[in-house]
N, CA and C of each residue as an Amber inpcrd file, in Angstrom:
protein
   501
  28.7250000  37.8530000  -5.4400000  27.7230000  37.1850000  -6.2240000
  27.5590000  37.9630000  -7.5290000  27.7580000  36.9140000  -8.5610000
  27.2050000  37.6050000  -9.7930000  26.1390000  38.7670000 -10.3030000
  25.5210000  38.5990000 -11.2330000  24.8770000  39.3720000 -12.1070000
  23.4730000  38.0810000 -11.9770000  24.0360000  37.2460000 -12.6020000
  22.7880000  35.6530000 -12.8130000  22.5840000  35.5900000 -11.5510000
  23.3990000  35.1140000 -10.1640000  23.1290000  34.4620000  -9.1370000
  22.2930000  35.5160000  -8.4540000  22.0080000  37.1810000  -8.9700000
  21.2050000  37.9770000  -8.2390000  20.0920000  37.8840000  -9.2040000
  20.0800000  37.6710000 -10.0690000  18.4420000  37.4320000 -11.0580000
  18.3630000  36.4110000 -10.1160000  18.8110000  35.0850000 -10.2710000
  18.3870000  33.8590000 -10.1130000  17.6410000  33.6260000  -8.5270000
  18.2570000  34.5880000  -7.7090000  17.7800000  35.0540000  -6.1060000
  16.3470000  35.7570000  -6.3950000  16.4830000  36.9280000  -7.1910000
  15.5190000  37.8900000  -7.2740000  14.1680000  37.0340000  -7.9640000
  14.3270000  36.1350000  -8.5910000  13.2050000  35.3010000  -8.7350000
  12.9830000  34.3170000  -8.1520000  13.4700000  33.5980000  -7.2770000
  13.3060000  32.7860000  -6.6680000  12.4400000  33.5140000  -5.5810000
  12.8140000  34.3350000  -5.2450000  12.0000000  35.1160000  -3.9750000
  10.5970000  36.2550000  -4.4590000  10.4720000  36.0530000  -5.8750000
   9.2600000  36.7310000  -5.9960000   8.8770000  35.5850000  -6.5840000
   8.7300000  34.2450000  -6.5610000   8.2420000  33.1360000  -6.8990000
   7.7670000  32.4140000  -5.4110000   8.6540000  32.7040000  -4.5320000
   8.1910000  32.0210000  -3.2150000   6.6940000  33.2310000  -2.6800000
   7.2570000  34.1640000  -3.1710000   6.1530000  35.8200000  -2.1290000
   4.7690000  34.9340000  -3.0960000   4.9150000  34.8440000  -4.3100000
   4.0390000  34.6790000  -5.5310000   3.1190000  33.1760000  -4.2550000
   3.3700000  31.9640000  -4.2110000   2.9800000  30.9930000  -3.7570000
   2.3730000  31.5160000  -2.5900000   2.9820000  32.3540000  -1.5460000
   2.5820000  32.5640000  -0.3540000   0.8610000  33.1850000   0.0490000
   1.3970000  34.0860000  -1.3650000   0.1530000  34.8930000  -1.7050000
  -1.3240000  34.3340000  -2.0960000  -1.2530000  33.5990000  -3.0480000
  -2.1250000  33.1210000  -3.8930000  -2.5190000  31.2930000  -2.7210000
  -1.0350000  30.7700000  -2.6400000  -1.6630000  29.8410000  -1.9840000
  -2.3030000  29.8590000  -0.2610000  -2.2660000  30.5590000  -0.2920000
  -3.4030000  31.3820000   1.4470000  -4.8630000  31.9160000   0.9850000
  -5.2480000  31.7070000  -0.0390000  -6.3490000  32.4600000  -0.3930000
  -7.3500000  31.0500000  -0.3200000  -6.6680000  30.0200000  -0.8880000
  -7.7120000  28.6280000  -1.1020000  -7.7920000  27.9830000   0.5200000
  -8.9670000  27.8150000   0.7770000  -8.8950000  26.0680000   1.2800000
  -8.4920000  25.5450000   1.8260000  -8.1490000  24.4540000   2.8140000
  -7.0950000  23.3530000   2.7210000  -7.8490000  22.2070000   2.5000000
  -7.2230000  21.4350000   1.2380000  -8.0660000  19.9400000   1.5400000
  -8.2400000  19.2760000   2.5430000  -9.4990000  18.4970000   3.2550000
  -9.6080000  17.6560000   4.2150000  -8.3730000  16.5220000   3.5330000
  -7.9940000  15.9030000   4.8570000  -7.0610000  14.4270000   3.9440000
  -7.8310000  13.5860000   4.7660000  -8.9530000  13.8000000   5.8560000
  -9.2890000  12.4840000   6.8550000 -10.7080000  13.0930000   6.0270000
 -11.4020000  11.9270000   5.7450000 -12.9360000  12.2070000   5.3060000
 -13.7130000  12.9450000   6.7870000 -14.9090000  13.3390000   6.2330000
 -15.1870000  14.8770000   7.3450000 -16.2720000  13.5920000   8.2470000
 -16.9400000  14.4040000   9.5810000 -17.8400000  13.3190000   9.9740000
 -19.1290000  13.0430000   9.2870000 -19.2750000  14.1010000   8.4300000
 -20.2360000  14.1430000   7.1590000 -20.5140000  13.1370000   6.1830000
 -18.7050000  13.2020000   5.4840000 -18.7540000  12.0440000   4.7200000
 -18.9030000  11.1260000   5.1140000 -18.5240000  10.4100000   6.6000000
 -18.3670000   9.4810000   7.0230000 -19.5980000   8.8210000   7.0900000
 -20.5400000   9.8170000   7.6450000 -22.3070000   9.4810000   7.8780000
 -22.8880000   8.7860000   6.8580000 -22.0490000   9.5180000   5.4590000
 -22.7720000   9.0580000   4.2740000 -22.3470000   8.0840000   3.7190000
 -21.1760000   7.2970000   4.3630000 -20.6280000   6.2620000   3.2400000
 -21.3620000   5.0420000   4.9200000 -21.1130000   5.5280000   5.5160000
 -21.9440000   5.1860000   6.9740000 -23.6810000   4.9180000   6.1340000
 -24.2900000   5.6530000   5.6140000 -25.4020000   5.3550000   4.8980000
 -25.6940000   4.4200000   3.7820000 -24.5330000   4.2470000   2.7690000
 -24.6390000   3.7680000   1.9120000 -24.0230000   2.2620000   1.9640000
 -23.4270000   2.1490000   3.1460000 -23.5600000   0.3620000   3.4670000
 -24.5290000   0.1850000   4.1820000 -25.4400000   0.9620000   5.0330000
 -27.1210000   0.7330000   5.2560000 -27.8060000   0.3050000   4.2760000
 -28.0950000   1.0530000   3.3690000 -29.0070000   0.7420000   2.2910000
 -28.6040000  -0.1870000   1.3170000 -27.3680000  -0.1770000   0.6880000
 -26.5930000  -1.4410000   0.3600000 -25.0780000  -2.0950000   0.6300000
 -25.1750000  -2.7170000   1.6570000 -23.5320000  -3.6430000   1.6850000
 -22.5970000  -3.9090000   0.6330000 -22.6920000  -3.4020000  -0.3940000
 -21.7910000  -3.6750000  -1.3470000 -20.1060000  -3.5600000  -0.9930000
 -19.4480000  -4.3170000  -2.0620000 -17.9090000  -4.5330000  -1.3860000
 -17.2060000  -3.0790000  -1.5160000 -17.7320000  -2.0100000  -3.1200000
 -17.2980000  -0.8980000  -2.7220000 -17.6780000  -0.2210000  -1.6000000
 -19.1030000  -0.2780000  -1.1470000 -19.5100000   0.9860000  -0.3100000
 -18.7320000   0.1820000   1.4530000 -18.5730000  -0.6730000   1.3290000
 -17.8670000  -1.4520000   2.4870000 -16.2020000  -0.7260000   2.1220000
 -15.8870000  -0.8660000   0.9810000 -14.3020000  -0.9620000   1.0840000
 -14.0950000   0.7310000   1.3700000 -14.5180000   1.7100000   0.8080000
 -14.9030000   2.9510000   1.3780000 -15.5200000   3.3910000   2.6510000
 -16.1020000   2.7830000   3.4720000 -16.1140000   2.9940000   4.8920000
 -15.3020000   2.4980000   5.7500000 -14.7640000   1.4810000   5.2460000
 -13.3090000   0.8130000   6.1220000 -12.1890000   1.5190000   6.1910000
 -12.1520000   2.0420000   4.1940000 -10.9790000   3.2630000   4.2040000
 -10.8490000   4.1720000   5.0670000 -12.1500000   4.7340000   5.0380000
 -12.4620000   5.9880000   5.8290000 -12.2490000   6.1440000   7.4270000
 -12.8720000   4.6400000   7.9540000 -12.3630000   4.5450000   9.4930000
 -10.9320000   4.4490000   9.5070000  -9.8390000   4.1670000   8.9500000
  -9.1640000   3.6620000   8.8210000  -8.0050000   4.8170000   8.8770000
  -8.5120000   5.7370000   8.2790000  -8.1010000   7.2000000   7.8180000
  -8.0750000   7.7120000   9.1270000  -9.3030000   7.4880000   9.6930000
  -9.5710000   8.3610000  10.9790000  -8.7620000   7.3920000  12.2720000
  -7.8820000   6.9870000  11.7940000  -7.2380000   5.9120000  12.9450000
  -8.5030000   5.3590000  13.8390000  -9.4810000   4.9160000  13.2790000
 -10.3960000   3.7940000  14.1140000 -10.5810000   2.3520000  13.3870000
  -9.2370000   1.2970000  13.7490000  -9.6220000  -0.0200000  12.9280000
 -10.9590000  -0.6160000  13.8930000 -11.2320000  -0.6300000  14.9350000
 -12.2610000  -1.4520000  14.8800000 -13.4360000  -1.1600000  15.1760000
 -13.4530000   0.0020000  14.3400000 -15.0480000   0.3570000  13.8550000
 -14.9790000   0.1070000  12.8210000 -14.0370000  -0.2680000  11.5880000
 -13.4000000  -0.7930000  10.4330000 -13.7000000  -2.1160000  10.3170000
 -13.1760000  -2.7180000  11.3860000 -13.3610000  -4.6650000  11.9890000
 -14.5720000  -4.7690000  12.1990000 -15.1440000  -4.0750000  12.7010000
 -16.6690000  -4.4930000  13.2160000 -18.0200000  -4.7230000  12.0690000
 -17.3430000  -3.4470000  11.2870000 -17.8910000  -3.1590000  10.0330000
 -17.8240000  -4.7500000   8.6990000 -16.8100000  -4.7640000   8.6280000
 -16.5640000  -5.8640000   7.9760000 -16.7540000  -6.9610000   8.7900000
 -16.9720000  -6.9550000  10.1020000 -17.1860000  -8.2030000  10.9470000
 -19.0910000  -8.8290000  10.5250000 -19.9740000  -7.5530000  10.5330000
 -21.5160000  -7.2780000  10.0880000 -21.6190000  -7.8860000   8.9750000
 -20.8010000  -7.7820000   8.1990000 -20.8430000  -8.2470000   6.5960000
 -20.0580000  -9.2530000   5.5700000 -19.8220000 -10.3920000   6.6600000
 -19.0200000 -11.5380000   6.2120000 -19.2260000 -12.2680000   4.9390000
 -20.3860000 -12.1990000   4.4980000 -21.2310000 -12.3530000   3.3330000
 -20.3560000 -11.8230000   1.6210000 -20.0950000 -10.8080000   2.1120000
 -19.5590000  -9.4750000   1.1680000 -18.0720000  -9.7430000   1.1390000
 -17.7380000 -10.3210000  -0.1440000 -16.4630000 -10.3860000  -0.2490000
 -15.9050000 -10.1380000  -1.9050000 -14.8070000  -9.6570000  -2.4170000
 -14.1540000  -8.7870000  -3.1500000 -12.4690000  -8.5550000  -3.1800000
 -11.9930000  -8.7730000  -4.0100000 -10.6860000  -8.5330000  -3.9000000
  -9.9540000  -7.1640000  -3.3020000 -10.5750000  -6.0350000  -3.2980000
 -10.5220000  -4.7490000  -2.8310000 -10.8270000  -4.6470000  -1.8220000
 -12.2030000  -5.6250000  -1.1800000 -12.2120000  -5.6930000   0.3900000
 -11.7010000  -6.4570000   1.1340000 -11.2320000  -7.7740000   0.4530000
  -9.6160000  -8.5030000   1.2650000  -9.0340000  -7.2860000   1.4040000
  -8.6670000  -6.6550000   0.9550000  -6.9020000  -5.8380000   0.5160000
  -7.4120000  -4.7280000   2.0000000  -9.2500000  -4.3840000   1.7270000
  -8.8310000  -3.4560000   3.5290000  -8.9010000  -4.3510000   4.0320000
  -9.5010000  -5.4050000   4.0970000  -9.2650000  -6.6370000   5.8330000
  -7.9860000  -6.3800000   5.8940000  -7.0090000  -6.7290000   5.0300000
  -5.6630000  -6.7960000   5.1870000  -5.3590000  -5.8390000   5.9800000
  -5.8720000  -4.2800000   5.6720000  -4.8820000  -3.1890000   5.9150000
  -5.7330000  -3.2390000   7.4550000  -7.1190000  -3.8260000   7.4510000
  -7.7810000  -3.1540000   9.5190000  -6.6140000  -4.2500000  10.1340000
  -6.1690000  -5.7920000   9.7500000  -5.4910000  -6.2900000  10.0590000
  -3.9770000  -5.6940000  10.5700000  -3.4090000  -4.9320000   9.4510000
  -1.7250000  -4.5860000  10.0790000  -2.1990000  -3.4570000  11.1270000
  -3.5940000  -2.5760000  10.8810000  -3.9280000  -1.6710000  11.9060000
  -3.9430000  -2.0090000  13.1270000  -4.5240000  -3.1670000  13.5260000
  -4.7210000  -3.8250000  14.6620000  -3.3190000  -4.4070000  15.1900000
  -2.2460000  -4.6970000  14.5530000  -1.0100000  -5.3040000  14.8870000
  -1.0290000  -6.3810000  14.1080000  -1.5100000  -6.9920000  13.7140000
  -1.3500000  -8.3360000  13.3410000  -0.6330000  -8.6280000  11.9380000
   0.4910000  -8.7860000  11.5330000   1.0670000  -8.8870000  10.4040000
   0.5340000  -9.7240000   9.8470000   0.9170000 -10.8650000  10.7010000
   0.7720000 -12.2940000   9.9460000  -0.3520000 -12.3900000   9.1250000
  -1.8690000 -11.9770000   9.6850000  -2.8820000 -12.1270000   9.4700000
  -2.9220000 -11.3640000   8.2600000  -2.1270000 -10.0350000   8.4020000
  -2.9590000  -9.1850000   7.0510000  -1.8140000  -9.5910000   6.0070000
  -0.8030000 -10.4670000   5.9590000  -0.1070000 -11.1750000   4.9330000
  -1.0420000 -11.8350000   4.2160000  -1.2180000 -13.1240000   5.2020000
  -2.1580000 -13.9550000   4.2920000  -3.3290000 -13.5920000   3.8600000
  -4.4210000 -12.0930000   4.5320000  -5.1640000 -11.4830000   4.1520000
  -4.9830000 -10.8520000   1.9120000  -3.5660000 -10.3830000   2.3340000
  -2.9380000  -9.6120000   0.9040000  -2.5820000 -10.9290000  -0.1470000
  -2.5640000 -11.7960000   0.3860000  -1.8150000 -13.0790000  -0.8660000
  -3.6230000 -13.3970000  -1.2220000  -4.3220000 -13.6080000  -0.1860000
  -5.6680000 -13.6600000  -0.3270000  -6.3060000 -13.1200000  -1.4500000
  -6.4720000 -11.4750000  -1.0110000  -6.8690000 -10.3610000  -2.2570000
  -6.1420000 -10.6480000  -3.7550000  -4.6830000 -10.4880000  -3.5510000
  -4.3730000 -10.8370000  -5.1470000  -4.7710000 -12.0100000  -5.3850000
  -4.8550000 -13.4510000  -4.6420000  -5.1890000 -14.6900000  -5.9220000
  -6.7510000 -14.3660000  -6.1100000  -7.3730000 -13.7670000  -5.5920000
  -8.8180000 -13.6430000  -6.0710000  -9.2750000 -12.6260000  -7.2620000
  -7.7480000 -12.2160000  -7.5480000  -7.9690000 -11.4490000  -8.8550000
  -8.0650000 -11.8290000  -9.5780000  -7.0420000 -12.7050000 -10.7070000
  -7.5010000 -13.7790000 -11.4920000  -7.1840000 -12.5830000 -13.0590000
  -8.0480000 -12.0680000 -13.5530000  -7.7210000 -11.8110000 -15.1220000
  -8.6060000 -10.5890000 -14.9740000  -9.2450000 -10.1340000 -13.5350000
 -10.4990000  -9.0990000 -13.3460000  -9.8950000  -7.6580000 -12.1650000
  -8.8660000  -7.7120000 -12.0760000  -8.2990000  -6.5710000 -10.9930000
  -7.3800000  -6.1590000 -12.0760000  -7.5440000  -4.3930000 -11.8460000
  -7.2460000  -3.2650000 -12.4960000  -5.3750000  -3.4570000 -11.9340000
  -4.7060000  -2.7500000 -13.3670000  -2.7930000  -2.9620000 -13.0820000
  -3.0980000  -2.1860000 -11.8450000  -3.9840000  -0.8530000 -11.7640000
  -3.4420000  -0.4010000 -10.4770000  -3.3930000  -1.0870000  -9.3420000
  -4.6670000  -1.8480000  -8.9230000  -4.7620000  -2.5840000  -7.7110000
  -3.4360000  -3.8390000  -7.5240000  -3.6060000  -4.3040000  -8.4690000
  -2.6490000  -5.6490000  -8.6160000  -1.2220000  -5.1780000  -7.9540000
  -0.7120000  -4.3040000  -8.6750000   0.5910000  -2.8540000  -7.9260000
   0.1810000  -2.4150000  -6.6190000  -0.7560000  -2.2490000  -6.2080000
  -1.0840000  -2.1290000  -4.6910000  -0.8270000  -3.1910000  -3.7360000
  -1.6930000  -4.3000000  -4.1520000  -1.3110000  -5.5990000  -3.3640000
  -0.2830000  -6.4020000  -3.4370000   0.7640000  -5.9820000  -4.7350000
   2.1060000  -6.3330000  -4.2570000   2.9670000  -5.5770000  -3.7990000
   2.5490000  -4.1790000  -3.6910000   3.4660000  -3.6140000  -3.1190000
   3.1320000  -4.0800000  -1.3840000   1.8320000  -4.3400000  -1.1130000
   1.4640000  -4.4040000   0.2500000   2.2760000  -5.5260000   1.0960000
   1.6590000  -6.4500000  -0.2690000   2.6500000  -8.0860000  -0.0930000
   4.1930000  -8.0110000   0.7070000   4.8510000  -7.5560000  -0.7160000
   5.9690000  -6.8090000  -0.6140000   6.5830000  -6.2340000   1.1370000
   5.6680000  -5.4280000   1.3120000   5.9790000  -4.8100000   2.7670000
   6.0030000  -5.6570000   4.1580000   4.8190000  -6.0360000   3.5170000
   4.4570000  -7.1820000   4.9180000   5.6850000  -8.3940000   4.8250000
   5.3660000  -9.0060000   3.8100000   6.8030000  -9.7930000   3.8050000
   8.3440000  -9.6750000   4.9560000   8.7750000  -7.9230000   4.1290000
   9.6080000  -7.6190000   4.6030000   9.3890000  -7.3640000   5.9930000
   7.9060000  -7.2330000   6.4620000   8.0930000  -6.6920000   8.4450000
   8.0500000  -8.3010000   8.7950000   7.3450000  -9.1490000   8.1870000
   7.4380000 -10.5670000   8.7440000   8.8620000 -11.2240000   8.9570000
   9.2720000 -10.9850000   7.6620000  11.3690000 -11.2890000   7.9820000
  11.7860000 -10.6280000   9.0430000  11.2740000  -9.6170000   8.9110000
  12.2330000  -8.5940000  10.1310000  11.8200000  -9.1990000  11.6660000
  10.6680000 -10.2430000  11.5870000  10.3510000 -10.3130000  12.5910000
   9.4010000  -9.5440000  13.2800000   8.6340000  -8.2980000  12.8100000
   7.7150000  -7.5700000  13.4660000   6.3390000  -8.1790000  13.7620000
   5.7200000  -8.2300000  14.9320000   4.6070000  -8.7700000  14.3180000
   3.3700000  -7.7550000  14.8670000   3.5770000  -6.9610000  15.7740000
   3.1180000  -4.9450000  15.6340000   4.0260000  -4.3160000  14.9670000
   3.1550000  -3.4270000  14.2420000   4.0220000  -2.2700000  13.9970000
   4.4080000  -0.8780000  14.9080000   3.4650000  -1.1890000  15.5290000
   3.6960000  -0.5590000  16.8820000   4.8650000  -0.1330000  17.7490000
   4.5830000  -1.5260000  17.8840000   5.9250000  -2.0430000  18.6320000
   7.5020000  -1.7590000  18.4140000   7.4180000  -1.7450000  17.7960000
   8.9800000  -1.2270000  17.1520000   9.1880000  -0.3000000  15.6580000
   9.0160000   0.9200000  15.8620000   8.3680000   1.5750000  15.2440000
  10.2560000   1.9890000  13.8170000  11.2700000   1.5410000  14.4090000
  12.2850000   2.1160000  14.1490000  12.5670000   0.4460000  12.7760000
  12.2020000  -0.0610000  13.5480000  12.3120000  -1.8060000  12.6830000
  11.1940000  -1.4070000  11.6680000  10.1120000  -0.9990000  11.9690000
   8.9220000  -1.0830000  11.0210000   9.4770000  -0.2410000   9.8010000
   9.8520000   0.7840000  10.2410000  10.8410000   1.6050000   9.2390000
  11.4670000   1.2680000   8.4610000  12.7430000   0.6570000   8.3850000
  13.6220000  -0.3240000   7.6300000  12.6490000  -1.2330000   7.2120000
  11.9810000  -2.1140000   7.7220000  11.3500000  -2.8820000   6.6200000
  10.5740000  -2.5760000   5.7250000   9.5840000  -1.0080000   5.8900000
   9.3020000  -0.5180000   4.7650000   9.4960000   0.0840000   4.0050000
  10.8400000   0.9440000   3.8300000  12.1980000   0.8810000   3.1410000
  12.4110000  -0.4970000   2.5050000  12.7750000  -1.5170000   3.4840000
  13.4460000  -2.8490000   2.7100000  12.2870000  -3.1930000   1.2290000
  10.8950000  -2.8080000   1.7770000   9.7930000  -3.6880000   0.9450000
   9.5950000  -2.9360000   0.0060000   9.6980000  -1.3370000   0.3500000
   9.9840000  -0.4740000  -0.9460000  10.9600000  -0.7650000  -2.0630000
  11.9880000  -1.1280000  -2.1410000  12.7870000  -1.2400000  -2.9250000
  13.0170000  -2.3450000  -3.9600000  11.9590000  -3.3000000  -3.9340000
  11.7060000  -4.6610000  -4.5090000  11.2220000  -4.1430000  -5.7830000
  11.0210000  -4.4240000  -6.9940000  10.3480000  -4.1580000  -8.1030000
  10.2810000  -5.2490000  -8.5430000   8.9280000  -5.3590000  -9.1040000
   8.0730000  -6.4980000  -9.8620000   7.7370000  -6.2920000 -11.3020000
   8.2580000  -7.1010000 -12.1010000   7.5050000  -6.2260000 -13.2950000
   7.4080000  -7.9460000 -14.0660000   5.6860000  -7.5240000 -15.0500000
   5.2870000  -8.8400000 -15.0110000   4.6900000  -8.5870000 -16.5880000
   4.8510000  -9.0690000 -17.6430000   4.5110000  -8.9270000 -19.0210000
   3.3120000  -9.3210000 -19.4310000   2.7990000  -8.4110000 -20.2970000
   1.3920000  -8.9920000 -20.3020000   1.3330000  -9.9810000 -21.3640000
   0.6100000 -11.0740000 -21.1760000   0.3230000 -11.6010000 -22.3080000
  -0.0200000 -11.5180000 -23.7220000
């Protein structure tokens, strides 16, 4: 080995010691909301049902692998509807198994956008579209169920690109 390929070692390995060091000192982010938060977004569809404080407690069960405390939730509040809270019906829907349902749930959410849903969301619900599509071709109708098929089709649904000009 060279002259370079022993620099190029010798820093690589006081760059990894460097990370090891410094990144053990922080934290770790929660990635599942805590039972804390939960209480509180748990609170804030008490005091008001709104479609965010709904679409944030659905997330959150949802996170915590519980769809139907998710379903039940949105089951309380049929009233309350939103293009962002189609899009979780959709997602407690594929949670529960049901493709079909959270398809037409996702075609749902985007036509209720109209000229008022953010590029990001709009890119969400077709990518969702997108996926479901592809597990519906494939024939899945748990994802459960065939966890190796669910795979390939979200691969297959990944690979679609949409691109749409603005007016």
């Amino acid at each position: 080995m060279g002259k370079l390929g022993m620099v190029v070692h010798g820093v690589l390995a006081t760059l990894a010691a460097t990370i090891l060091v410094v990144g053990s000192e922080s934290e770790a982010t929660p990635i599942v909301a805590s039972p804390q938060g939960v209480a509180s977004l748990e609170a804030d569809v008490a005091k008001a049902p709104t479609a965010e404080a709904l679409s944030n407690l659905t997330g959150a069960y949802l996170e915590r692998g519980q769809p139907g405390l998710a379903q039940a939730v949105l089951d309380a509040h049929p009233e309350v509807d939103s293009p962002e809270l189609s899009h979780e019906r959709a997602r407690v829907a594929l949670a529960q198994g049901e493709v079909a349902h959270a398809l037409s749930l996702s075609k749902l959410s985007l036509s209720m956008c109209g000229e008022h849903c953010t590029a990001s969301f709009t890119a969400k619900a077709l990518r969702q579209i997108a996926t479901l599509e592809a597990m519906e071709k494939a024939g899945i109708q748990d994802p459960k169920d065939d966890p190796i098929a669910t795979r390939a089709a979200l691969a297959a649904g990944n690979r679609e690109v949409r691109l749409a000009l603005a007016p």
